[in-house]
Residue frames as qw, qx, qy, qz and C-alpha x, y, z in Angstrom:
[[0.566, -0.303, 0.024, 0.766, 2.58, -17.39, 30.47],
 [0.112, 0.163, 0.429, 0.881, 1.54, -14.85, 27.39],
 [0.256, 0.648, 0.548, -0.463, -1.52, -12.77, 27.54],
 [0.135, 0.897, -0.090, -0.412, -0.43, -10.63, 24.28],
 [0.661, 0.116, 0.577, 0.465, 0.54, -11.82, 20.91],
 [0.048, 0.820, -0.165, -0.546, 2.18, -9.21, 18.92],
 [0.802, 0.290, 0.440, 0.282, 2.19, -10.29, 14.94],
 [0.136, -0.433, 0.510, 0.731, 3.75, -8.86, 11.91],
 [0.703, 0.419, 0.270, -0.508, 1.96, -8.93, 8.80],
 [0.414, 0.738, -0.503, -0.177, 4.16, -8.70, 5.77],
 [0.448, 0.537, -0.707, 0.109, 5.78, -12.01, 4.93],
 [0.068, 0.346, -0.838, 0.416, 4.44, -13.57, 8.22],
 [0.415, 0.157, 0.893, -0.071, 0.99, -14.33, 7.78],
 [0.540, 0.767, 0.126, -0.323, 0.38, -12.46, 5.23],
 [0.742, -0.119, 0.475, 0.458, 2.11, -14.04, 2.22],
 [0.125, 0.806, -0.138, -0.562, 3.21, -11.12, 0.65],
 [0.163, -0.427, 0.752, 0.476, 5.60, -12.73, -2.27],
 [0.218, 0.354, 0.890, 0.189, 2.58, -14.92, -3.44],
 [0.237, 0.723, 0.614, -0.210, 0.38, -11.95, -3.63],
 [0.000, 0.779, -0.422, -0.463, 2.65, -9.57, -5.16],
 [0.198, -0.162, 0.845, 0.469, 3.60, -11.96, -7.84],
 [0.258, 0.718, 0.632, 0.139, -0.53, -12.53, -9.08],
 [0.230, 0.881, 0.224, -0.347, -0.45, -8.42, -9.05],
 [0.069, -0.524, 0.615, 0.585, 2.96, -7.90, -11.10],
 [0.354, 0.037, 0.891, 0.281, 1.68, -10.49, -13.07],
 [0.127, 0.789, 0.583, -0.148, -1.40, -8.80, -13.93],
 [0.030, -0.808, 0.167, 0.564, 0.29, -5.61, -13.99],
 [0.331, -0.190, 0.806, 0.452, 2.81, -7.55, -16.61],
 [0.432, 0.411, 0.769, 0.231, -0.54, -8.57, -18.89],
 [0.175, 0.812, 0.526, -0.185, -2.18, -5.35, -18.99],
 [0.046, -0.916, 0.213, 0.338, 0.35, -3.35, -19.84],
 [0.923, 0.325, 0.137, 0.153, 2.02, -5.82, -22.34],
 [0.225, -0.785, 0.566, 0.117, 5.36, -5.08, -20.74],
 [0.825, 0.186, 0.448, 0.290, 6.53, -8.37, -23.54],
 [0.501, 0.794, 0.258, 0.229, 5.97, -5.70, -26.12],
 [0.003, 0.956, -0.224, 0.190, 8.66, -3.58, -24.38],
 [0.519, 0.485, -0.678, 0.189, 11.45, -6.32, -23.93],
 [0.435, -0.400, 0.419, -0.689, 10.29, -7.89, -20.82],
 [0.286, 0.234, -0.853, -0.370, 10.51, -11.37, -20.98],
 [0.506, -0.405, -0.747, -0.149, 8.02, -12.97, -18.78],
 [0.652, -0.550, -0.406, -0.329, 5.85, -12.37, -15.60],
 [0.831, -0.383, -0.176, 0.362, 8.12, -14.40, -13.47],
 [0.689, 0.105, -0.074, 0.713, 11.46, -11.84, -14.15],
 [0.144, -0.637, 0.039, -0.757, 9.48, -8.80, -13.73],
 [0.694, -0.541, -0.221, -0.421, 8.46, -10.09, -10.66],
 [0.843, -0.303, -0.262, 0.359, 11.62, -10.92, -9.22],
 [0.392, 0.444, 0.050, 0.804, 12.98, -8.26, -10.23],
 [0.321, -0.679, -0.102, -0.652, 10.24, -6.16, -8.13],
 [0.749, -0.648, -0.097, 0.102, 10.44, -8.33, -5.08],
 [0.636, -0.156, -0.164, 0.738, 14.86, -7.43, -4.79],
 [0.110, 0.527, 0.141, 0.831, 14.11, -4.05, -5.84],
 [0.585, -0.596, -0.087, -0.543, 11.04, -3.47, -2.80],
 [0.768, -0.584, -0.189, 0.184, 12.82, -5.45, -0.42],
 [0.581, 0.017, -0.148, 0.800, 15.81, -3.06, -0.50],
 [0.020, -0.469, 0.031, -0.883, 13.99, 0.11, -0.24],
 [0.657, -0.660, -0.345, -0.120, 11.87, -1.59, 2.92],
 [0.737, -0.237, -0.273, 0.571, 15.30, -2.20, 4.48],
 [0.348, 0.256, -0.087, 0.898, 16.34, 1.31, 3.66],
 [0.312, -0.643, -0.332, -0.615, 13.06, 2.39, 5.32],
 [0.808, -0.169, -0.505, 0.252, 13.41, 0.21, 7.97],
 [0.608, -0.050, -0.164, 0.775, 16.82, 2.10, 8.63],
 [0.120, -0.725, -0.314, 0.602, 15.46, 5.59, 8.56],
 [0.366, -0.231, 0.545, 0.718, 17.27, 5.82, 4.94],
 [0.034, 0.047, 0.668, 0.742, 14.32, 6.77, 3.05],
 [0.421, 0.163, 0.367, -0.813, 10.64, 7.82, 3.35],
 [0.475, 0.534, 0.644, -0.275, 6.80, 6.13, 2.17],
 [0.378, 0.843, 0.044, -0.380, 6.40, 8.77, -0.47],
 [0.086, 0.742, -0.605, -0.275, 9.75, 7.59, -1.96],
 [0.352, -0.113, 0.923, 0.108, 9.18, 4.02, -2.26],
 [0.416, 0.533, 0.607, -0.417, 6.17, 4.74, -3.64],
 [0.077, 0.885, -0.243, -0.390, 7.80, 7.07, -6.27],
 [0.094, -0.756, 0.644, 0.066, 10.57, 4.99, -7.01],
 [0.667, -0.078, 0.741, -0.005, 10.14, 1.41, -6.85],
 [0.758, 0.582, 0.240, 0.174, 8.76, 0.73, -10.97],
 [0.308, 0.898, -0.311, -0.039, 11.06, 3.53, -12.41],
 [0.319, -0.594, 0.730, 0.113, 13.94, 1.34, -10.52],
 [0.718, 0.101, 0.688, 0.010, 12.50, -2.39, -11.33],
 [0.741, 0.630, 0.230, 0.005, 12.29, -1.08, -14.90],
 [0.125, 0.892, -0.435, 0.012, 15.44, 0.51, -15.35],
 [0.360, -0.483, 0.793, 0.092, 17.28, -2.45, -14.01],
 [0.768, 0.209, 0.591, -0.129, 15.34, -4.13, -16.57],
 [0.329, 0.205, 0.453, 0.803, 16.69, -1.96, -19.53],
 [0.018, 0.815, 0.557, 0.161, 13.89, 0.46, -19.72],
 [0.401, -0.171, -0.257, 0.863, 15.46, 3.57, -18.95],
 [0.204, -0.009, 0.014, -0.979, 12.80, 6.05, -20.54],
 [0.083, -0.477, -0.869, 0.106, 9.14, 5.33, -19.24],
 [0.012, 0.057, -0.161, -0.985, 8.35, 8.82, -20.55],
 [0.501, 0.091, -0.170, -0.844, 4.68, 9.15, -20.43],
 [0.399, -0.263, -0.877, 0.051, 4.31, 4.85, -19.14],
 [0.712, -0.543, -0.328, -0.302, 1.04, 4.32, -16.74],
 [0.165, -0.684, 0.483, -0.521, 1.83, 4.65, -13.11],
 [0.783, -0.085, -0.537, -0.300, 1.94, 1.24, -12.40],
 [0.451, -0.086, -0.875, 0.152, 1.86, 1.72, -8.73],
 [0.449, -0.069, 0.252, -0.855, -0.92, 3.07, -8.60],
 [0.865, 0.044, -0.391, -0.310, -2.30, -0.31, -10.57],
 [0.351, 0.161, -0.819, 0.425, -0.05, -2.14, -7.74],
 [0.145, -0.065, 0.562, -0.812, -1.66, -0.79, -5.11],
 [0.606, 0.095, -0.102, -0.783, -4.79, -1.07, -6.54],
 [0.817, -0.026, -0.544, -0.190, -4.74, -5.15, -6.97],
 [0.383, 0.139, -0.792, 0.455, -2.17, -6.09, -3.80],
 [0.156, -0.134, 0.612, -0.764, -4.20, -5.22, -0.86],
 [0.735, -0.020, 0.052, -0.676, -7.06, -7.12, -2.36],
 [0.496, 0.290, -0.809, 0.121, -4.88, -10.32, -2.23],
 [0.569, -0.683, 0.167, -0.426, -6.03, -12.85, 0.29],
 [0.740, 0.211, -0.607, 0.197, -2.94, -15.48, 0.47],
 [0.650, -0.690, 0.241, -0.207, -1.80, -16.47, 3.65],
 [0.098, 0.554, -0.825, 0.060, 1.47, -18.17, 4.78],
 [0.516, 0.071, -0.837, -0.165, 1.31, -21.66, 4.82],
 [0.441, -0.447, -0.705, 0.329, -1.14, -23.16, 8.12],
 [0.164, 0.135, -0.419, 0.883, -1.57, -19.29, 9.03],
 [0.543, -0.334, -0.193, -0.746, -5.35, -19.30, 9.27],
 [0.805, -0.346, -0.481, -0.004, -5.21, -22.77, 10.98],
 [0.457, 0.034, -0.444, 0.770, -2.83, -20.94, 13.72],
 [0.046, -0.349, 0.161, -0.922, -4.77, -17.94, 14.11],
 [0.640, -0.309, -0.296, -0.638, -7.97, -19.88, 14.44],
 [0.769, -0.231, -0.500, 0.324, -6.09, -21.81, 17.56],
 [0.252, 0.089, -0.344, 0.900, -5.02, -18.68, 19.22],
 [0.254, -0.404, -0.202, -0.855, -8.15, -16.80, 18.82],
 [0.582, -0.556, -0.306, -0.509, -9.72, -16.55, 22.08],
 [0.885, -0.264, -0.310, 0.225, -7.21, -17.82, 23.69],
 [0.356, -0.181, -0.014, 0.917, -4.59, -14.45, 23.60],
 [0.209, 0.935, 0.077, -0.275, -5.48, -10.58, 22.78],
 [0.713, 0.038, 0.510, 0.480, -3.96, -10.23, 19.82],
 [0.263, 0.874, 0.184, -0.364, -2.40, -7.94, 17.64],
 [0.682, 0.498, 0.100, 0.527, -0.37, -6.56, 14.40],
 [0.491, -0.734, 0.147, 0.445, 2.57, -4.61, 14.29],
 [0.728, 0.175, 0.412, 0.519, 3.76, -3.67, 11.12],
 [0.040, -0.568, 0.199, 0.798, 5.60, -0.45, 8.92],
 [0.200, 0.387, 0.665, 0.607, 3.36, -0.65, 5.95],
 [0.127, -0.312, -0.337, -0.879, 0.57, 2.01, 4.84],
 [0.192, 0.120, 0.760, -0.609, -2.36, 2.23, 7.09],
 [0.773, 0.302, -0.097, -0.549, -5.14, 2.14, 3.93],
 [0.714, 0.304, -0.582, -0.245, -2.99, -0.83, 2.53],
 [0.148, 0.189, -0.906, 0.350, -2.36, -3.06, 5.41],
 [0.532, 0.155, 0.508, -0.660, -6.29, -2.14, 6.70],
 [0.694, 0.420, -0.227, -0.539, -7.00, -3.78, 2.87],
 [0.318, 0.531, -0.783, 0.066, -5.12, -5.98, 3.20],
 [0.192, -0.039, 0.856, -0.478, -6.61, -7.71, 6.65],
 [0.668, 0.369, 0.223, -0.607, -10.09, -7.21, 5.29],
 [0.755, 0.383, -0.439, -0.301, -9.54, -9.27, 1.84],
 [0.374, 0.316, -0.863, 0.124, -7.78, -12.04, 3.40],
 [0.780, -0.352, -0.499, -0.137, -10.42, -12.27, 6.04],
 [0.624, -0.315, -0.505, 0.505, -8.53, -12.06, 9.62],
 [0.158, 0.453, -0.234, 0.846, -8.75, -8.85, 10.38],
 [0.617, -0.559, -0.089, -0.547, -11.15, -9.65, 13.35],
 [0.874, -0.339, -0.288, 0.196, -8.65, -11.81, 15.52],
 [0.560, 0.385, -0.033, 0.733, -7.05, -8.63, 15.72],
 [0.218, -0.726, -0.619, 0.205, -7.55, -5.87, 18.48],
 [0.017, -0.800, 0.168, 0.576, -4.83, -3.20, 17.46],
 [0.641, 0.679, 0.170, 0.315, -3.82, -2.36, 14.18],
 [0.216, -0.857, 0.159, 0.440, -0.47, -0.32, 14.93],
 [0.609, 0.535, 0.008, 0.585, 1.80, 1.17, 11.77],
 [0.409, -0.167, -0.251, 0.861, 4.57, 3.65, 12.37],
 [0.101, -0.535, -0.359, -0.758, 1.86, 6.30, 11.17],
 [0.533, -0.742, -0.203, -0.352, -0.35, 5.30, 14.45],
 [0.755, -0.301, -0.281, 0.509, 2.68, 5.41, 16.50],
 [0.190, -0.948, 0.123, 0.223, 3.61, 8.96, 15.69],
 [0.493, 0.782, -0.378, -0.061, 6.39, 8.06, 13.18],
 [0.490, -0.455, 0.743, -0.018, 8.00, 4.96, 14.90],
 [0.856, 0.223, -0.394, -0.250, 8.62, 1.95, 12.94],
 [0.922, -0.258, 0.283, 0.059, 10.11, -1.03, 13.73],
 [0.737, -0.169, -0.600, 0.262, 12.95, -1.95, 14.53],
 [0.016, 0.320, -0.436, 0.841, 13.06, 1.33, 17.00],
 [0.059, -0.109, -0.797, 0.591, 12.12, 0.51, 20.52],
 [0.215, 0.031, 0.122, -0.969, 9.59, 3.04, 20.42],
 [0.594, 0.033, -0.427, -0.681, 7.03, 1.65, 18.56],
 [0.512, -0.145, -0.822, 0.204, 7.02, -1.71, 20.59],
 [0.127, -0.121, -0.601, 0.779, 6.44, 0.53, 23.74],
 [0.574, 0.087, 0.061, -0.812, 3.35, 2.51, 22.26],
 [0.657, -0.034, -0.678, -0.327, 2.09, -1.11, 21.07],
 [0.352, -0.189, -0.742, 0.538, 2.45, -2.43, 24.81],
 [0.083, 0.061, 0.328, -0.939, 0.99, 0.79, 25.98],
 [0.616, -0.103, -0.161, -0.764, -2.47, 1.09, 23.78],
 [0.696, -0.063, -0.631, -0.338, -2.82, -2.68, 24.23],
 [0.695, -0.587, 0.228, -0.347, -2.40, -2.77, 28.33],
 [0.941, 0.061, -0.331, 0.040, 0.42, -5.16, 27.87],
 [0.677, -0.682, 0.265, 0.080, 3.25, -6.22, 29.95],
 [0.280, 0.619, -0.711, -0.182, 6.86, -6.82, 28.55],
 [0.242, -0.173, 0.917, -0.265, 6.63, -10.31, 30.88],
 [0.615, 0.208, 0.710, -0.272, 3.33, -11.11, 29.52],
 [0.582, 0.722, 0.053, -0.370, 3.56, -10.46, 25.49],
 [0.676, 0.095, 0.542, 0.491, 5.37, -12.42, 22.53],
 [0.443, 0.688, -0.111, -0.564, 5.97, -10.62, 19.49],
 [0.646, 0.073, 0.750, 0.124, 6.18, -12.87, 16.50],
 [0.391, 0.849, -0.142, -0.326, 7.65, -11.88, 12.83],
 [0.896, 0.304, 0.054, 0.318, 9.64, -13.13, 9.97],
 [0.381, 0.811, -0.147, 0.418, 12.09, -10.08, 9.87],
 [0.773, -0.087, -0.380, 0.502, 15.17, -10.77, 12.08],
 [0.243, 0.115, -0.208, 0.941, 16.02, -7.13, 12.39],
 [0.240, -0.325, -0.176, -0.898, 12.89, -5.46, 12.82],
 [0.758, -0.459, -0.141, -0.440, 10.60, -7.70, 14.79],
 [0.892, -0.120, -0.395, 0.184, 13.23, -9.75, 16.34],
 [0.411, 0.043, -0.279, 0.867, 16.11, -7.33, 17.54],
 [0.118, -0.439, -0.022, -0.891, 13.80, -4.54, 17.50],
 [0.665, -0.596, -0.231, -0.386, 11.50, -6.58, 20.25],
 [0.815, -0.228, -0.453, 0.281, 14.13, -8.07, 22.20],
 [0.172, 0.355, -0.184, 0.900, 15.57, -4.07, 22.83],
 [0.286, -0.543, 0.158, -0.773, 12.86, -3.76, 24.69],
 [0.104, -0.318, 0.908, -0.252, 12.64, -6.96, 26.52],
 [0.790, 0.084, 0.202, -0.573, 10.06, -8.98, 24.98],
 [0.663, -0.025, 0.746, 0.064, 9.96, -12.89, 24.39],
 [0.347, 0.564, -0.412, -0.627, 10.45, -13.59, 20.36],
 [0.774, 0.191, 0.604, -0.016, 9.20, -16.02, 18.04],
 [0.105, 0.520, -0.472, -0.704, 11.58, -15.54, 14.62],
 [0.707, 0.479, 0.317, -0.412, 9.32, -16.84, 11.79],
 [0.006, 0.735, -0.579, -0.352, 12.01, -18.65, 9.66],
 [0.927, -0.015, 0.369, -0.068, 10.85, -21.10, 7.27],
 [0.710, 0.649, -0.269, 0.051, 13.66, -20.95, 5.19],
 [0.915, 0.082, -0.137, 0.371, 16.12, -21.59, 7.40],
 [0.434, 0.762, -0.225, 0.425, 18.09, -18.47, 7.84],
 [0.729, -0.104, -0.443, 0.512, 21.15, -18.36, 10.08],
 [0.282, -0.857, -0.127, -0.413, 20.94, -15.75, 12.42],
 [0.438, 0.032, -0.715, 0.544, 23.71, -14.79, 15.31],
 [0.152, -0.094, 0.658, -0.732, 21.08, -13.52, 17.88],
 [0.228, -0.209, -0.905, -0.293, 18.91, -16.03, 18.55],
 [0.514, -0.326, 0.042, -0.792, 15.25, -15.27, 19.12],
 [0.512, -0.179, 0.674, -0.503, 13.39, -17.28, 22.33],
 [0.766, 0.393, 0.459, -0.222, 11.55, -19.43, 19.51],
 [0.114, 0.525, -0.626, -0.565, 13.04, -20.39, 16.21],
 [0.622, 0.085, 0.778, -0.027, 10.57, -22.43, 13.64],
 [0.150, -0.101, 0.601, 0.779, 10.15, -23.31, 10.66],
 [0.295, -0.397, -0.683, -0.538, 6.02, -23.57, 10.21],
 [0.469, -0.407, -0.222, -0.751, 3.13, -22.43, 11.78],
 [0.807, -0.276, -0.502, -0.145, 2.36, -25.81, 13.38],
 [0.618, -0.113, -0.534, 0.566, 5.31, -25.60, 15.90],
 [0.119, -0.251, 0.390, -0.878, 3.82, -22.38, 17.41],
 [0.712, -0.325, -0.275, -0.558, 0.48, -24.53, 18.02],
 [0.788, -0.281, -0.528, 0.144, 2.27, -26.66, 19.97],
 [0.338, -0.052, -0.608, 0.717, 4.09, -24.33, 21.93],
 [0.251, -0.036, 0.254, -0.933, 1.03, -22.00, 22.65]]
C-alpha cells in the first residue's frame, strides 16, 4: 500500500531525552554547576528538557525563532533554577551543541525497525531542527543512510511542521503520492495533525500512552507493532 515513509527524528527514533541528559550531564560536571547551588545532574536536566520543550512548541507555533532558542534556553533553565546573574558564565550552548549531535541513542527497537524497512520503502526524515545538528546527529547514530531526503523547515523555504506546506515540498522532492506515503512521528500536533491536513495516512508514535482526541490511522506503543503492520 505505502511506497514512502516519512519519519521524524526528535523523540522518534532519535532518543533525544536520553541524549540530552549524558550532554547536560557533562555540561553539569565541567562547569561544576554544584558549586553554584545546583543540586545534581538529574534536576538540571529536567529542568532543561520543560524549559526546551516549551520553546519547541512556541516554535512549532510560529511564536518564536532558531536564533532565540538558541539564545535563551540556559539563561531560562538557570534562572528558573535561582541563578539569575550568569554575568560573564560560559555559553553553555555552545558546549550543548557541541556534545548532543554526537549522541548516538536510539528509541527503543528503532534500529531493529529501520533495518526491516530498509529496502523495502524510500524513506525519509522530516523534522524542524537545525540542518548542521540534525545532519550530526544521523551521522553519529549511524542511520543516516536509510534515508533519501533530509528535509528541515530551512530546506523547505521556512516551513515547519505542523504547516501543510512543508509536508507538500516533502511529497514533492521525494516523488510521493498523498495515497502512497505514511508519515510517522511522536508529536501529535506537528507530525500527526500537521500530516493528516494534508491527507496523509499517520502512525502517532506514543509509547507513553498519551490520550489524544484526533486519532491518527496507527496508534502504538513500540517499534515492534509497526514491523508487523509494514
Amino acid at each position: 500500500m505505502y511506497k514512502h515513509l516519512f519519519f521524524d527524528l526528535d523523540h522518534t527514533l532519535w532518543d533525544f531525552d536520553r541524549n540530552s541528559a549524558e550532554s547536560i550531564a557533562e555540561l553539569y560536571e565541567e562547569h561544576r554547576l554544584v558549586e553554584l547551588g545546583i543540586p545534581s545532574a538529574e534536576a538540571f536536566s529536567e529542568k532543561f528538557i520543560e524549559v526546551n520543550r516549551k520553546l519547541w512548541r512556541a516554535f512549532d507555533l510560529n511564536e518564536l525563532t532558531h536564533a532565540y532558542i538558541r539564545e535563551n534556553r540556559f539563561p531560562m533553565v538557570l534562572s528558573a533554577l535561582g541563578l539569575d546573574d550568569i554575568t560573564g558564565f560560559p555559553d553553555l550552548n555552545e558546549g550543548y551543541l557541541r556534545l548532543l549531535p554526537r549522541k548516538a541513542h536510539l528509541t527503543d527497537a528503532a534500529r531493529d525497525l529501520l533495518n526491516h524497512l530498509h529496502g523495502r520503502y524510500q524513506m525519509h526524515i522530516i523534522t524542524n531542527g537545525f540542518d548542521d545538528i540534525q545532519a550530526l546527529k544521523l551521522a553519529s547514530s549511524d542511520i543516516a543512510h536509510y534515508f533519501i531526503h533530509v528535509v528541515t523547515n530551512e530546506k523547505s523555504g521556512g516551513y515547519k511542521k505542523p504547516d501543510p506546506r512543508i509536508f507538500e515540498f516533502s511529497l514533492t522532492i521525494a516523488g510521493a503520492k498523498v495515497q502512497e506515503s505514511l508519515m510517522i512521528g511522536d508529536n501529535h500536533e506537528a507530525d500527526i495533525q500537521g500530516a493528516q491536513a494534508v491527507g496523509l495516512d499517520t502512525v502517532f508514535y506514543n509509547p507513553k500512552g498519551e490520550v489524544v482526541e484526533v486519532q491518527a490511522t496507527h496508534d502504538i506503543r513500540h517499534w515492534q507493532e509497526l514491523i508487523q503492520l509494514l
